[in-house]
N, C-alpha and C positions, 0 to 999 in steps of 0.2 A: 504494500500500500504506500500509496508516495505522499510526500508529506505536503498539506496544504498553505500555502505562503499564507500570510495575516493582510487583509484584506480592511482596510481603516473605512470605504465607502461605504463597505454591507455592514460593518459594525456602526456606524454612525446612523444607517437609514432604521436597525433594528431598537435603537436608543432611542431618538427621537421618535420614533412611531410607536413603538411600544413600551417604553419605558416611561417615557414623558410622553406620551401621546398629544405631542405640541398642538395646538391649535391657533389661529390665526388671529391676531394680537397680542398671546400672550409675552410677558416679560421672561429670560429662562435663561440664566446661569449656567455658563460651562465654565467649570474650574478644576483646571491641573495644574503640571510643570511645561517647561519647553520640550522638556525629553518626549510629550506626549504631541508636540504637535501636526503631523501627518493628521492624527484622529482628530483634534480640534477645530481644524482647519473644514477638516470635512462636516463636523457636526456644526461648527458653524454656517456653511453652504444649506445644508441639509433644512436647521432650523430658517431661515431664511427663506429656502422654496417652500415650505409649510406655510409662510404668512406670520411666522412669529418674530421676536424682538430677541435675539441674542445677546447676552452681556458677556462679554469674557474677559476671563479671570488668569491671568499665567503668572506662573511661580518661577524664578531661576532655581537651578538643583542647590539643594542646600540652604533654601532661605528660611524655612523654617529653624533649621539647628543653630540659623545664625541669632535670628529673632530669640531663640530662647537662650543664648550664650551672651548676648548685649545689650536687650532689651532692659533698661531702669523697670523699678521692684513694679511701680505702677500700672505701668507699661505694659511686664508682663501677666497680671494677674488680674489687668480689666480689659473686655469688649469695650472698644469706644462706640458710644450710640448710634452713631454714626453709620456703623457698619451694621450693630441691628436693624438700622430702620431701612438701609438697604434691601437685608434682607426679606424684611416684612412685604416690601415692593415686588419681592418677585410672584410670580405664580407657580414657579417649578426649579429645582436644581436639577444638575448634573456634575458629580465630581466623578475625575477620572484619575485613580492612582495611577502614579508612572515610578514602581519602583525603583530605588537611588543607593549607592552604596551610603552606610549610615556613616556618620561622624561621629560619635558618643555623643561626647557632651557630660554634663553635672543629671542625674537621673532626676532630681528632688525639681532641677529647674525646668528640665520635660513634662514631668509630673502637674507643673504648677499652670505649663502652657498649655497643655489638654485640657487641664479642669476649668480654663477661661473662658475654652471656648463653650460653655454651658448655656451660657443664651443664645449664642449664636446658636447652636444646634439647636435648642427649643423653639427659636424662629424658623428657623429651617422646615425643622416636623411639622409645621402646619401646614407645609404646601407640598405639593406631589415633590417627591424627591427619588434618586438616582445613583447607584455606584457601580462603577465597574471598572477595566484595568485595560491599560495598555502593557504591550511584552518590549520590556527594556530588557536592554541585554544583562542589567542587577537582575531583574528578575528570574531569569532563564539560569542565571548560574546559581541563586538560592534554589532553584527548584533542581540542581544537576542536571541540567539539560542544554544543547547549545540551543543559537536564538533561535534557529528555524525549529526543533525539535520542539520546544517553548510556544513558540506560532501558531503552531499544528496543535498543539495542545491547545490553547485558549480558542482557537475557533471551534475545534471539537466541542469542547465545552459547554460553549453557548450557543450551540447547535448550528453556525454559522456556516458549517459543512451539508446543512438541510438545504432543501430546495422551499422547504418553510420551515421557516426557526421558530414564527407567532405559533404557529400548530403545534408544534412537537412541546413547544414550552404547555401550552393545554394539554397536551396529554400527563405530562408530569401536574398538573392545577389537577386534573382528577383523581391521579395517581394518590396524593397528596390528600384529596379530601377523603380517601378512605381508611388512611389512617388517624385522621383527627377525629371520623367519625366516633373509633375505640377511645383515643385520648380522652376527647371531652369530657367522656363519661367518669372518669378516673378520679381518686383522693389523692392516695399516696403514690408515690412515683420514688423507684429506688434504682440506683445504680452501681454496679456490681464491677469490679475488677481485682486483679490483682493486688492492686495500692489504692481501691479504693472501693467503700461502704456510706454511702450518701443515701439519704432519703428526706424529701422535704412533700410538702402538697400543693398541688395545683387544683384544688378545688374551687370551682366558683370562676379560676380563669379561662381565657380565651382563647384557643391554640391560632395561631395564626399560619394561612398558607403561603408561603417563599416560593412564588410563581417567576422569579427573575424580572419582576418589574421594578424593583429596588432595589435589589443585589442583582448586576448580569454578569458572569450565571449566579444562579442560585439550586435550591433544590433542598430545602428545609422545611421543618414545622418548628414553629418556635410557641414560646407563652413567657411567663411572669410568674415566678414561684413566689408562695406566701411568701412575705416577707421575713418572717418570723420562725421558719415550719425546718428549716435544713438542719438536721445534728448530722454528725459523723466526720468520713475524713475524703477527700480525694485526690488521686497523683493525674497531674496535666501532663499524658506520653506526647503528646503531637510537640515541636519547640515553636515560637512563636517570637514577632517581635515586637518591643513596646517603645515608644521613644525612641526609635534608633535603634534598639538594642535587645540582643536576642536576652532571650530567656528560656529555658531549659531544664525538665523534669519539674516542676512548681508542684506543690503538696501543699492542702487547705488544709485545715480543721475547722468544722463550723460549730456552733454550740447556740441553737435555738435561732439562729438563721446570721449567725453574727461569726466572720472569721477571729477564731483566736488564738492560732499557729497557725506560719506560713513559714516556708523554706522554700530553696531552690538550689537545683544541682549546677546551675549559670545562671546569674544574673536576678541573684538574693535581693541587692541591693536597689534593683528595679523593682521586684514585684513588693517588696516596703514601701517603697516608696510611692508607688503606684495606692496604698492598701491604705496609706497613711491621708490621701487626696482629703479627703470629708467622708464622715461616719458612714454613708451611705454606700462607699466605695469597699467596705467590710458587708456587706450582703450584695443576693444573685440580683440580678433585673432580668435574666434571662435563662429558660433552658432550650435548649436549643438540636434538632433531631435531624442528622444527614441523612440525605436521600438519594444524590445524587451519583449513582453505582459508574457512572461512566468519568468519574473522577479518582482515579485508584488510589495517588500517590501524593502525599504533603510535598509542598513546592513551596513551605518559608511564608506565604501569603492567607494572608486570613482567608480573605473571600473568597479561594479556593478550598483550602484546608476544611474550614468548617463544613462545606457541604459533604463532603467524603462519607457516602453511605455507608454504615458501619460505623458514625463516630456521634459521638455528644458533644455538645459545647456549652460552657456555662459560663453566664457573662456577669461582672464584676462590675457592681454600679447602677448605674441610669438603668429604668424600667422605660419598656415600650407600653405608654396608656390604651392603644387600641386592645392590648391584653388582662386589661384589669389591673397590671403592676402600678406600683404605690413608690418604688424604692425612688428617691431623688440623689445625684450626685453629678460631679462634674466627671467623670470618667462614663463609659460603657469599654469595657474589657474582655474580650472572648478568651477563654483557655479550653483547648480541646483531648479528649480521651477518646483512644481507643479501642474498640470493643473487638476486633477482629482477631481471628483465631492464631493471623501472623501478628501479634500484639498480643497474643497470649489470651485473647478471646475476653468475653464480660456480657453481661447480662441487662436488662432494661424491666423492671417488673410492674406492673400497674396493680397496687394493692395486694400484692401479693402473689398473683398471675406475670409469669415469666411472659414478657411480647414480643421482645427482639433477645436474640442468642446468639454470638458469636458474629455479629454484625447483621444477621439478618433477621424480614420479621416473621413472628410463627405465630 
């Protein structure tokens, strides 16, 4: 099978038509780095022939690590209004990660520049929004793959390899609503590995279906665990990066839905720090259930990682409100386990009924 080049027009007509399903006046934010603009360029065009109002947003590489390395204390730890009321004006985002090789940096000061941005994102959430990824050559070598190999990968993905990509992502929206039909019904929810024995409640929550109109791709169910309801412990196998900066085997303890031991086997002093943002940032806002079987292999990237059918992810902070979640903070944090039999396999139990085993579900 020959490997499909990455292809910036069909990825830009499948965003703007189906992700943001532009329509003709709206206001609609594209914002990445330079490294991304092949695709920008084109979502710009794109939006444009739709009849809509493009604002764009470009980063040089590195402007964020610098913003959190120089930026005076005030600086860093407030939105200027300026920029919310911006936002308020749009009718739609669009952010386009363009993986970068990190910088470090001081963690506590990355920590403090995420957590700023908590209005910004609150404004954001009220209007149709958008994320997905350009293949930088960072990213292709976090995922060990060279770039074409990486290409071929993210088109597959997002079914960009389809003669209809709107279709095939519906068949996953249905795929999808059958097993939230089981979830719903559910209390307890417990999750079972090696390094880890968690159980918290999702009663009364919302499961929601991850159809790739906000993550492209996607291929999740996600909800809002009581806030209150998590005891036990969990080891995070997938590595991930935060700030910059990887982090590596991470182990919770929760005790009545509040972390109170954390460790990590790289990059301790991130996930502290990270833990330390506001109270909020010690419970879940999110669990989070991969579906997406045609994504085998962690590639360093969330928005891929997470979807990996066979895995869970539990996110650190900010609750999504369409799900009933309550938790406030200025982070949302995904850390992902895996359940699969090459990861030493793990369990998913709804009240005590085993539902997924060894990555799959039964």
């Amino acid at each position: 099978m020959s490997l499909l080049s990455y292809d910036p027009a069909k990825h830009a007509e499948l965003l703007v038509d189906y992700c943001l399903y532009a329509q003709p006046g709206e206001r609609l934010q594209l914002a990445s780095s330079t490294l991304a603009l092949p695709l920008m360029q084109e979502l710009y065009r794109t939006v444009l022939r739709r009849g809509a109002r493009p604002v764009l947003n470009l980063e040089y590489p590195g402007q964020l690590d610098d913003f959190a390395e120089f930026a005076a204390d005030d600086v860093l730890d407030q939105v200027h209004d300026a920029d919310v009321q911006n936002m308020t004006a749009m009718d739609g985002t669009l952010r386009v990660k363009a993986p970068e090789h990190p910088q470090g940096g001081d963690p506590k000061r990355q920590a403090r520049l995420i957590a700023s941005g908590a209005r910004l994102a609150a404004a954001r959430a009220q209007k149709k929004w958008s994320l997905t990824l350009y293949p930088t050559e960072f990213a292709a070598e976090q995922a060990n793959m060279s770039l074409p190999e990486f290409e071929d990968f993210v088109m597959r993905a997002m079914f960009l390899d389809r003669a209809d990509p709107v279709a095939a992502w519906g068949e996953v929206r249905e795929m999808q609503a059958g097993l939230i039909e089981r979830l719903q019904t559910a209390d307890q929810l417990r999750i079972q590995n090696a390094g880890t024995d968690l159980t918290f409640s999702v009663k009364g929550r919302t499961w929601a279906n991850s159809d790739g109109r906000r993550n492209m791709p996607s291929g999740e169910v996600f909800t809002g665990p009581v806030e209150d309801s998590a005891n036990g412990y969990v080891t995070f196998s997938v590595p991930t990066i935060y700030g910059g900066q990887w982090v590596r085997g991470a182990r919770l303890e929760f005790r009545d839905g509040v972390v109170v031991s954390a460790r990590a086997d790289e990059g301790e002093d991130v996930l502290l720090a990270a833990l330390d943002t506001d109270p909020g940032a010690r419970r879940l806002g999110e669990i989070g259930i991969g579906s997406n079987f045609g994504i085998q292999r962690p590639t360093g990237n969330i928005l891929f990682d997470e979807k990996m059918g066979g895995t869970v992810h539990l996110a650190l902070g900010r609750s999504y409100p369409e799900t009933g979640g309550v938790n406030e903070s200025g982070i949302h944090w995904d850390l992902i386990t895996d359940l699969r039999p090459a990861a030493g396999g793990g369990t998913v139990s709804l009240d005590g009924e085993v539902w997924q085993q060894g990555g799959q579900f039964v």
